[in-house]
N, C-alpha and C positions, 0 to 999 in steps of 0.2 A: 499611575498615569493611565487613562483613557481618551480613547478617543471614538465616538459614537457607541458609546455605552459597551465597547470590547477592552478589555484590560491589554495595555502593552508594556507594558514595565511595573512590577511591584516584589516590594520588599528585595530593592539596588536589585533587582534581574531582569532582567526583557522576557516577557511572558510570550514571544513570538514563534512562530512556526509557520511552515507555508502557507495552509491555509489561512488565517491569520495576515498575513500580508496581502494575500490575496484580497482579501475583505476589507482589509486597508485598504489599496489602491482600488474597488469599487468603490468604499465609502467618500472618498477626496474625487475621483471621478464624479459622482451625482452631484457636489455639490458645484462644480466650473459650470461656468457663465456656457451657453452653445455659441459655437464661433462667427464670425461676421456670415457664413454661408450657412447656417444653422436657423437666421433669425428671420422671423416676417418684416419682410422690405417695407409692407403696405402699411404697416399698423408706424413707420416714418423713425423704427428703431424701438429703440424698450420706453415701453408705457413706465412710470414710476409710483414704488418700486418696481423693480424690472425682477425681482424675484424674491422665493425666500428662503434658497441652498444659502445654509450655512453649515459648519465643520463646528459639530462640538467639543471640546477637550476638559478633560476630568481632573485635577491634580488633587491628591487626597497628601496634605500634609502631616496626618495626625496629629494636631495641633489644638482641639476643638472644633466648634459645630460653625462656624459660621462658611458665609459664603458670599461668592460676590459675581457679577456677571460683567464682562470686560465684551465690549463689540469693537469690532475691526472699521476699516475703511478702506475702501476699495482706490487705491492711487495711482492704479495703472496708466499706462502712457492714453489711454484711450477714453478714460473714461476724465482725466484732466483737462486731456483736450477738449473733449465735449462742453464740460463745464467750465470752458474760460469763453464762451460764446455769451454766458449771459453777463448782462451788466445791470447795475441797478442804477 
């Protein structure tokens, strides 16, 4: 398993050490949204997309060569609420 192209688990052990977590918690840092006091008020909130921080994660089954790409959604209280504004 990886996670932005750093190894954290292989062959059943955790490859980690401090520095390593360290660079963990930066890599998952870069990718959070900046907080409501972060953002430009003027531009009336996030333009869309409103960005393109994503977390990649690596899972190597040794299984064969294929591959597949699975995207998230963002369902936080905040960003639901936003989007129950529009109606069609």
């Amino acid at each position: 398993i990886a996670m932005g192209g750093r190894r954290l688990f292989e062959r059943g052990q955790f490859a980690l050490d401090s520095d390593a977590e360290d660079a963990m918690y930066e890599y998952l840092q870069s990718a959070q949204l900046p907080s409501e006091d972060e953002r430009d008020s003027s531009q009336g909130g996030w333009p869309f997309p409103p960005h393109e921080r994503c977390v990649e994660i690596e899972i190597d089954l040794a299984a064969g060569d294929a591959d597949a790409r699975v995207l998230g959604a963002d369902l936080t209280h905040e960003y639901v609420t936003i989007n129950c504004d529009y109606r069609s």
